[in-house]
C-alpha positions as CSV (number, residue, x, y, z in Angstrom):
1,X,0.0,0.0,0.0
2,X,1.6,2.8,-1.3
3,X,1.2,6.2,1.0
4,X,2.5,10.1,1.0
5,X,3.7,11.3,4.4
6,X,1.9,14.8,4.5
7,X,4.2,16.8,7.3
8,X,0.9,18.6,8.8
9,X,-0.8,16.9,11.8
10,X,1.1,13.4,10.7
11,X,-2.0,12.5,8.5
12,X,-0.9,10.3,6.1
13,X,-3.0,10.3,2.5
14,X,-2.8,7.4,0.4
15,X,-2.8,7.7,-3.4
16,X,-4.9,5.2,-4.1
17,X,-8.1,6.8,-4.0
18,X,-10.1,3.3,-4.7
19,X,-7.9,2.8,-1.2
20,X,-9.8,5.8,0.6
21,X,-7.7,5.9,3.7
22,X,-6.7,7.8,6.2
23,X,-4.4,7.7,9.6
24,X,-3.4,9.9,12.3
25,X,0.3,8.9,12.7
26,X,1.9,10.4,16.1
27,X,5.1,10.7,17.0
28,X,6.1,9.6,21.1
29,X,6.3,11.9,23.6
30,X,5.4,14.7,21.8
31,X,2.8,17.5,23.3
32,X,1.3,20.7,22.1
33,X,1.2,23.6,23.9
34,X,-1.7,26.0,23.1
35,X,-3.0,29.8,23.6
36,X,-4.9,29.4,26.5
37,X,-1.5,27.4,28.4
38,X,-3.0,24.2,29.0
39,X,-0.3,21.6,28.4
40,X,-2.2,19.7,25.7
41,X,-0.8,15.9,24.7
42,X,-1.0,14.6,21.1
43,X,-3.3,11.6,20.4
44,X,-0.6,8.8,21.2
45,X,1.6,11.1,22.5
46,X,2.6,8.5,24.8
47,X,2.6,4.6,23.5
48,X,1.7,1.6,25.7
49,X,4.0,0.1,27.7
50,X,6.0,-2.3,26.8
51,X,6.8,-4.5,30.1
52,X,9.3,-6.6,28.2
53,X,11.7,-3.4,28.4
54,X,10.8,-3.2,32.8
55,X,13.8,-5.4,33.3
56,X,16.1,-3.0,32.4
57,X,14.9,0.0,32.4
58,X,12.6,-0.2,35.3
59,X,14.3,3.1,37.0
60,X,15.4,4.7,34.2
61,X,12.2,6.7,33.1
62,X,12.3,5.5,29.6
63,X,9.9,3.2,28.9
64,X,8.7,2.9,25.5
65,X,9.6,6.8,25.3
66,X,11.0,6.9,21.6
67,X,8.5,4.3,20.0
68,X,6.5,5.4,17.5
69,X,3.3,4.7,17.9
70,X,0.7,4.4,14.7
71,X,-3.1,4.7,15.2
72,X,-5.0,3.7,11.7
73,X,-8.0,5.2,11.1
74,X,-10.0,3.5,7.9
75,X,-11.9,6.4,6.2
76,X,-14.2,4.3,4.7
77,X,-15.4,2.8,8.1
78,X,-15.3,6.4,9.3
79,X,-17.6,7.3,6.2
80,X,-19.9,4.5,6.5
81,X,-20.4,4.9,10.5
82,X,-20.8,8.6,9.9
83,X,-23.9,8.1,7.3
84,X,-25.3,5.1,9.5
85,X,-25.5,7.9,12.7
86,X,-28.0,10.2,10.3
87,X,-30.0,7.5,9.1
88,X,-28.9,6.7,6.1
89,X,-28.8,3.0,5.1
90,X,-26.1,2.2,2.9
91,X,-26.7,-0.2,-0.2
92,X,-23.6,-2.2,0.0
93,X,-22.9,-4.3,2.7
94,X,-20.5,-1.9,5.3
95,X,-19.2,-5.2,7.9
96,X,-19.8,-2.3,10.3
97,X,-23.7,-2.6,11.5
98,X,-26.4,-4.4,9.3
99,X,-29.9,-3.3,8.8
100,X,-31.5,-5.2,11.7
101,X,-28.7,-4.4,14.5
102,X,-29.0,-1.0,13.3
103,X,-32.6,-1.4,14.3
104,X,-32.0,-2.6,17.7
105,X,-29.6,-0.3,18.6
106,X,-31.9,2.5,18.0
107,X,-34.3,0.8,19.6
108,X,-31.8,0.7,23.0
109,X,-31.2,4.5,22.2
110,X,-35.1,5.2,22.8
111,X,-34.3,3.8,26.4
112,X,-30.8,5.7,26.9
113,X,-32.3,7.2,29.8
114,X,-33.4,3.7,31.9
115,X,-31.0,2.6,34.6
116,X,-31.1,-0.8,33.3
117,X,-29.5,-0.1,29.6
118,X,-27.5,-2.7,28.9
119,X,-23.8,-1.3,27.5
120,X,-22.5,-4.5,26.7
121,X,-25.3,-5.3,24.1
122,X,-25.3,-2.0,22.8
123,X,-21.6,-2.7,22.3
124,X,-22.1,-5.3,20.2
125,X,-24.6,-3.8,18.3
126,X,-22.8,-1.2,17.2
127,X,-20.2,-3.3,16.6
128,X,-17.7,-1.8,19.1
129,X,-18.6,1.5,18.4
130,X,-21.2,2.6,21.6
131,X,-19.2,5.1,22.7
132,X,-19.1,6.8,19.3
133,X,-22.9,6.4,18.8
134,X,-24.1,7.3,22.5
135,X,-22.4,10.7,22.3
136,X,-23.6,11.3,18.7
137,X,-26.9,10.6,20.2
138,X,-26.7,12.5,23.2
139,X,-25.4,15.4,22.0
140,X,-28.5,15.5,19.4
141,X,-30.9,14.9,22.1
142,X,-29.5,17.3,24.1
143,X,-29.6,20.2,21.7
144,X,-26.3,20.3,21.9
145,X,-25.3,20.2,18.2
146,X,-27.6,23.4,17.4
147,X,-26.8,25.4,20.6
148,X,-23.1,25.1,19.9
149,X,-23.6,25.2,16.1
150,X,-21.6,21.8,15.8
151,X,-20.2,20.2,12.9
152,X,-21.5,16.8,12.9
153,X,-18.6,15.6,10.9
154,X,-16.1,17.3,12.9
155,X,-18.1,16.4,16.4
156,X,-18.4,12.5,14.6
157,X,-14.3,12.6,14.2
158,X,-13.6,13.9,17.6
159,X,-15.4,10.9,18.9
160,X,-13.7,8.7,17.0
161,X,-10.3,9.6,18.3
162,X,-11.5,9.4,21.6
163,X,-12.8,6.0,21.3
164,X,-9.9,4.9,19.1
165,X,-7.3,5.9,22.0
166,X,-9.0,3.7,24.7
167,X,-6.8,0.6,24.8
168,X,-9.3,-2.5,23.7
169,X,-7.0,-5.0,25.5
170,X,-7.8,-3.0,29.0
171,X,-10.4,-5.5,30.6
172,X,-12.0,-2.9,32.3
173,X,-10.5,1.1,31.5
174,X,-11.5,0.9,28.0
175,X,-14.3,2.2,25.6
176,X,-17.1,0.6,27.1
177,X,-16.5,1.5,30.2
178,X,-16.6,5.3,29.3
179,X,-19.7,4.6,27.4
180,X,-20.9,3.5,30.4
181,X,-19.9,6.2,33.0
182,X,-21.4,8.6,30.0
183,X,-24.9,6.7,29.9
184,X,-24.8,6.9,33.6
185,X,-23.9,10.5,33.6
186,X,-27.0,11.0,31.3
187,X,-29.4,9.7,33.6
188,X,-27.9,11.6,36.4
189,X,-28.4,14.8,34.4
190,X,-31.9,14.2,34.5
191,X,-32.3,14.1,38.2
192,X,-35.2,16.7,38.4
193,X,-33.3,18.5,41.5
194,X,-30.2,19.3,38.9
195,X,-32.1,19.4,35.4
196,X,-33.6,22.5,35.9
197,X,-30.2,24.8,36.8
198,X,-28.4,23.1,34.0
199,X,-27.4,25.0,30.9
200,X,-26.3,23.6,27.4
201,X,-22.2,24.0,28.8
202,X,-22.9,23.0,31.8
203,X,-24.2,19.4,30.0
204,X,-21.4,18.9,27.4
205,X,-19.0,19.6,29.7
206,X,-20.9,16.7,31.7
207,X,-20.6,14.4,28.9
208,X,-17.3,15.3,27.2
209,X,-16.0,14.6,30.7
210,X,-17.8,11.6,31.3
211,X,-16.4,10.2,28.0
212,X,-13.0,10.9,28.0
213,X,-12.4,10.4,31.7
214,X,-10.4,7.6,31.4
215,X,-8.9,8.0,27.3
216,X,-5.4,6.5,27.4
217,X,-5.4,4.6,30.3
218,X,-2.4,1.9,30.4
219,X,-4.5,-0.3,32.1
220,X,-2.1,-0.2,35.5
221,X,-2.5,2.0,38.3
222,X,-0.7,5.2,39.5
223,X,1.3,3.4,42.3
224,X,3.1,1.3,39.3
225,X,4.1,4.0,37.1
226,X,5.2,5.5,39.9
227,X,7.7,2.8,41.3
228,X,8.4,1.8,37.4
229,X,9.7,5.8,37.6
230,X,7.3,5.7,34.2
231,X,7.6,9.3,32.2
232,X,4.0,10.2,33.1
233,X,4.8,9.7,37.0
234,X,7.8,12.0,36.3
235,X,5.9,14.4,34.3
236,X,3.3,14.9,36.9
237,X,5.6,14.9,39.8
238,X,3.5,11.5,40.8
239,X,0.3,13.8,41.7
240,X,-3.0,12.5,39.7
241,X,-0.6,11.4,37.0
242,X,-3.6,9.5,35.0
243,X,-6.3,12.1,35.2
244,X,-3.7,14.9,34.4
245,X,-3.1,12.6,31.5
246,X,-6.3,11.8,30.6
247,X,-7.0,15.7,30.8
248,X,-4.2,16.8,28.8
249,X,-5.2,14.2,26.2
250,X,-8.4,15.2,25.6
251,X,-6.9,18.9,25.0
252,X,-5.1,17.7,22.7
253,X,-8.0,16.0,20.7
254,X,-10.4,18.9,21.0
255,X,-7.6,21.2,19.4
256,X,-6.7,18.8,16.8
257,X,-10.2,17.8,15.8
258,X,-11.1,21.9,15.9
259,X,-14.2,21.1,17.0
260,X,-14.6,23.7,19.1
261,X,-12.2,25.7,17.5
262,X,-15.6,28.2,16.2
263,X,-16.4,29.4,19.4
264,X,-14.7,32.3,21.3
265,X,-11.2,32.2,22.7
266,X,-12.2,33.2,26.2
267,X,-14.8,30.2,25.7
268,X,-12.9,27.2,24.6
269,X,-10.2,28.3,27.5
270,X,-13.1,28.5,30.6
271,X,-14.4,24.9,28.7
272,X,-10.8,23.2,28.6
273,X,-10.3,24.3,32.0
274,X,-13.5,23.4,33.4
275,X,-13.1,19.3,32.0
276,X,-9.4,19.4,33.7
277,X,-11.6,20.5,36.7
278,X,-13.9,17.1,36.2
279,X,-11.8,15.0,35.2
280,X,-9.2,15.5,37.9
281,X,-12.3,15.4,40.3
282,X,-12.2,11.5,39.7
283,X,-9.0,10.7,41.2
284,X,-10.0,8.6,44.2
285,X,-6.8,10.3,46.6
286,X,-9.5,13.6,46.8
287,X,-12.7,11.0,48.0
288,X,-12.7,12.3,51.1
289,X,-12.4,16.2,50.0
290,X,-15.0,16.3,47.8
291,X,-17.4,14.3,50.0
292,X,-16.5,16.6,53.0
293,X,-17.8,19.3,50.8
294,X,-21.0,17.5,49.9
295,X,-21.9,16.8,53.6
296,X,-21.5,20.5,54.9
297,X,-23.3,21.9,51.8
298,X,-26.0,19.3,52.2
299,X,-26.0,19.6,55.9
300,X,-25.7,23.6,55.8
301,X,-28.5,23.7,53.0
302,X,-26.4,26.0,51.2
303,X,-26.2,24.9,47.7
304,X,-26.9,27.6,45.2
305,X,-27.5,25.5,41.9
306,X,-28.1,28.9,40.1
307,X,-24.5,29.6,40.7
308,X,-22.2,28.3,38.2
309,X,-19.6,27.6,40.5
310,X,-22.0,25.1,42.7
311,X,-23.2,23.8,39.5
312,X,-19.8,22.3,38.7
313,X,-19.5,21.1,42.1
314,X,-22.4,19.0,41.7
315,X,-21.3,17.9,37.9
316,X,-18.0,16.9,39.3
317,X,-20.0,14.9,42.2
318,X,-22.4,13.2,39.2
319,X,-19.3,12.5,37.5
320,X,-17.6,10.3,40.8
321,X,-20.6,8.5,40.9
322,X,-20.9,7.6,37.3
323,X,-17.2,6.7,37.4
324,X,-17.7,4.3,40.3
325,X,-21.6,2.9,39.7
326,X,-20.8,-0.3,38.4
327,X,-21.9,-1.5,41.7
328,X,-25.2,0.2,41.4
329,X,-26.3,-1.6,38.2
330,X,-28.4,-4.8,38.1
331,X,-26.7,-7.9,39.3
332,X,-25.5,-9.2,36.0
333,X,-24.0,-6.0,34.6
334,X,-22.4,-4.9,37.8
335,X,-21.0,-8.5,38.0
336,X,-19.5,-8.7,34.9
337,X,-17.9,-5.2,35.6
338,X,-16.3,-6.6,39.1
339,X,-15.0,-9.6,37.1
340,X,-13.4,-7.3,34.2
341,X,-11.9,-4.6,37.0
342,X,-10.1,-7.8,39.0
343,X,-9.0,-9.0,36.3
344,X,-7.1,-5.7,35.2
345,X,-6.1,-5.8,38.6
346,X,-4.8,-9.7,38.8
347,X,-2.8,-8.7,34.9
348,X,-1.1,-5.9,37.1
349,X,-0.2,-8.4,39.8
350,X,1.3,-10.8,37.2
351,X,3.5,-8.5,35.9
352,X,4.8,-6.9,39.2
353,X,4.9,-10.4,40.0
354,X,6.8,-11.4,36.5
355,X,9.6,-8.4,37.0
356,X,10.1,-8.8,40.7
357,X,8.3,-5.3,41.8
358,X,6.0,-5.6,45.2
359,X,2.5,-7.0,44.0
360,X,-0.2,-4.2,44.9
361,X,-2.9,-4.2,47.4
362,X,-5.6,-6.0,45.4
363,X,-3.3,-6.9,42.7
364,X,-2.4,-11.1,44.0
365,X,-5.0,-13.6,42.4
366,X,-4.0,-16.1,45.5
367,X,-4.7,-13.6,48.2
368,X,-7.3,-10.7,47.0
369,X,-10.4,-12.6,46.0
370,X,-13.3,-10.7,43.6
371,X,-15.8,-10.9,46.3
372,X,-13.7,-9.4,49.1
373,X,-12.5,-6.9,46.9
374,X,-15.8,-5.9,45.7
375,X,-17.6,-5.5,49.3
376,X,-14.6,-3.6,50.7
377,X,-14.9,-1.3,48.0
378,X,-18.8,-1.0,48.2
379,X,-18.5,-0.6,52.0
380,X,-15.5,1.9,51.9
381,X,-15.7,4.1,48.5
382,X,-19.5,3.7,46.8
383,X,-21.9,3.6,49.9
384,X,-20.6,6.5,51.8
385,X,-20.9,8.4,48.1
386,X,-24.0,7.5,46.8
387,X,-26.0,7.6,50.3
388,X,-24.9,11.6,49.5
389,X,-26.4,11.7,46.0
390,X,-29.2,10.1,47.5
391,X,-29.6,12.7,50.2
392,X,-29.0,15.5,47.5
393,X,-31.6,14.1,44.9
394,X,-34.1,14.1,47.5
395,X,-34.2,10.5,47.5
396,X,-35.3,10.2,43.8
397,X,-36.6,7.4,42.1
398,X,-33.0,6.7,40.8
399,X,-31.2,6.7,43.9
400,X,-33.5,4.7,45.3
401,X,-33.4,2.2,43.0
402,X,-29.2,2.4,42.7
403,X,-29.2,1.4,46.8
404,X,-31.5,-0.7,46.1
405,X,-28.9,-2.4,44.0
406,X,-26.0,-2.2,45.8
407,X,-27.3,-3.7,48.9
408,X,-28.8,-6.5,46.7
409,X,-25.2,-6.6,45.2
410,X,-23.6,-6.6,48.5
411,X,-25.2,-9.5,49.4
412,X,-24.6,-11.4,47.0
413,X,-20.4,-11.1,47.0
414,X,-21.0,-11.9,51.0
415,X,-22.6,-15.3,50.0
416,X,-19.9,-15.6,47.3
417,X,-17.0,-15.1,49.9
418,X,-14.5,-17.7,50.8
419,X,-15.9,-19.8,54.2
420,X,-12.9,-18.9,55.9
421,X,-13.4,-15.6,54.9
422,X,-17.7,-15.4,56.3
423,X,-17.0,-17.5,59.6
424,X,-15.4,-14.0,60.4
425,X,-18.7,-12.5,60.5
426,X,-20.3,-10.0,57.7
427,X,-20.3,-7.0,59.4
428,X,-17.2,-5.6,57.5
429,X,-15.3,-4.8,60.7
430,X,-13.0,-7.8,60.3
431,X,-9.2,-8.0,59.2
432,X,-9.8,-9.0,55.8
433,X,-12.5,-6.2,55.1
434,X,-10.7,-3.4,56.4
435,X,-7.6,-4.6,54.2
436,X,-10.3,-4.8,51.4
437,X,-11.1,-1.5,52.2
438,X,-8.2,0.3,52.6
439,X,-6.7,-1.6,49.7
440,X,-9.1,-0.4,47.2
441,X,-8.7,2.9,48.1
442,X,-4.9,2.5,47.5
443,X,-6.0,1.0,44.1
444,X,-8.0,3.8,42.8
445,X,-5.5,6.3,43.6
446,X,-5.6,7.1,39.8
447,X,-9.9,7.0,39.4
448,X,-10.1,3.3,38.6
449,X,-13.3,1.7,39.9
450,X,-13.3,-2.2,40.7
């Protein structure tokens, strides 16, 4: 396949045009620094990591640093997605979505707004492409598109690069799982105590945030880039290294995509600052600062919704529990979640494991079982949270229905523990809970959410 290197924005245009092809091609470690002086990082700016170099370099702070890394983007899939989000039914068959999964995944869109919508079959029907679809979706029904006077090509390719740099291999921090925190940050956006202050910014900002949350994610947690001495962990200075990441990434994409690029100055600075202010609001070291907060304003009745600034308090609040309410969902989807989420935490354990590093709290397959982990963190990190939300929402029909849930949830990981583990009693007060507990707090240091 025969290609010209175009210098601009590493695109790449082939000459072929029966080939109709196009890919973003990003060199490593390299960041753009904007107007507004928000470090912004390219799309790929910094490739996976490759553990077969952690032998020797584990100190050095140059893992993976000069690798090139090359995302392909086919434009005839983005093409034929694009005219399957307006409708349009293509005659040729696209190996993308046929006529009758198209069909059923509009028919899940007409139910976006129901607690119980299903992620992972949407996923499928769209053929790995739900986070892609939901936001194209969302934004419509939102008004968003009009209000902001969106390019729905533009808006369309945005998405695409955000879904295309989740890492598919991640069990759990992947595409799906930012659909998920976005279709869950829908329904809390309806919650008639909020609705009624929001304004159009206010709810893209929810969903950008919601969506790109987690874009890049390694699939390991802050405490191993950090004793890897990984270039993030250095670039940070080891504070919120992910969600600092995962900010400056999706800086990056909104420049390069221009989809915002329209508006005023003063605006796109207030809205690039304002999703570093969410998305850095998910980093699980600040749990107890922002919940704090919630208690005194909720206690003190003093929450002024018509104020912008308490308005972003509460988006960054929605946004923590969207981020964390896997345990919220109906039995089967919230226990496929815990399964994926141990399992990113037991690959992590393997390799520490593999390249002689101390195996993190949660991390040992022998030791850290998915039901112990999954009641500590319930217990210690979701209850405490969504008992809040519940309290702020007036004890809607949602929230009841979400602790409703997770006690039915909780249960169910309690009959699932080890005996050994039960004949200590259930209370949660016990050796192995409080390690559960205090483990998973360690774990999420970064935002993750077993």
């Amino acid at each position: 396949m025969s290609c010209l290197m175009v210098e601009r924005c590493g695109e790449i245009l082939f000459e072929n045009p029966d080939q109709n092809a196009k890919c973003v091609c990003m060199l490593g470690d390299i960041r753009l620094r904007g107007q507004t002086g928000v470090p912004a990082e390219r799309r790929g700016s910094y490739p996976f990591i490759d553990f077969r170099l952690l032998n020797s370099t584990t100190y050095s702070g140059e893992i993976g640093t000069k690798k090139k890394v090359k995302r392909l983007l086919s434009f005839q899939r983005y093409f034929h997605a694009s005219r399957l989000l307006r409708g349009i039914i293509p005659q040729a068959p696209l190996h993308l979505l046929d006529e009758d999964y198209l069909g059923q995944a509009r028919h899940m869109l007409s139910k976006v707004g129901m607690w119980d919508f299903d992620i992972f079959l949407f996923d499928r029907l769209t053929n790995g492409n739900s986070l892609v679809t939901l936001l194209c979706h969302l934004f419509n029904t939102h008004g968003l598109i009009h209000h902001f006077k969106l390019d729905m090509v533009t808006l369309h390719r945005f998405l695409v690069m955000v879904q295309e740099d989740y890492h598919s291999q991640n069990p759990y921090h992947n595409a799906v799982h930012a659909a998920d925190v976005t279709q869950a940050m829908h329904c809390y956006l309806k919650e008639p105590k909020l609705a009624s202050f929001l304004t159009p910014l206010d709810i893209m900002l929810g969903l950008l945030a919601a969506a790109a949350h987690d874009v890049d994610h390694p699939g390991v947690n802050q405490p191993f880039l950090i004793k890897t001495n990984h270039h993030l962990a250095n670039l940070y200075q080891n504070m919120s290294v992910l969600e600092n990441h995962h900010w400056r990434s999706t800086i990056g994409m909104l420049r390069e995509s221009r989809l915002l690029a329209h508006l005023p100055k003063e605006m796109t600075q207030d809205i690039e600052q304002q999703l570093g202010s969410l998305i850095l609001a998910t980093d699980i070291n600040r749990q107890n600062e922002f919940l704090t907060r919630l208690k005194a304003h909720l206690h003190n009745k003093d929450l002024r919704l018509q104020d912008a600034q308490d308005r972003h308090f509460m988006l960054q609040i929605a946004l923590k529990c969207a981020d964390i309410c896997n345990p919220c969902r109906i039995w089967e989807m919230s226990k496929q979640w815990s399964e994926r989420v141990c399992e990113e935490f037991y690959r992590q354990g393997e390799l520490e494991q593999k390249f002689e590093l101390e195996i993190s709290p949660l991390c040992n397959q022998q030791k850290d079982s998915i039901p112990s982990i999954q009641i500590g963190f319930m217990s210690y990190i979701v209850e405490p949270l969504f008992r809040e939300w519940a309290h702020f929402t007036g004890n809607s029909t949602l929230s009841e229905n979400m602790l409703g849930h997770l006690a039915h949830n909780k249960a169910q990981w309690k009959s699932l523990l080890p005996r050994q583990h039960r004949s200590r009693g259930s209370s949660g007060s016990g050796p192995d809970h409080d390690h559960a507990g205090q483990g998973t707090e360690s774990e999420e240091q970064e935002g993750d959410s077993p």
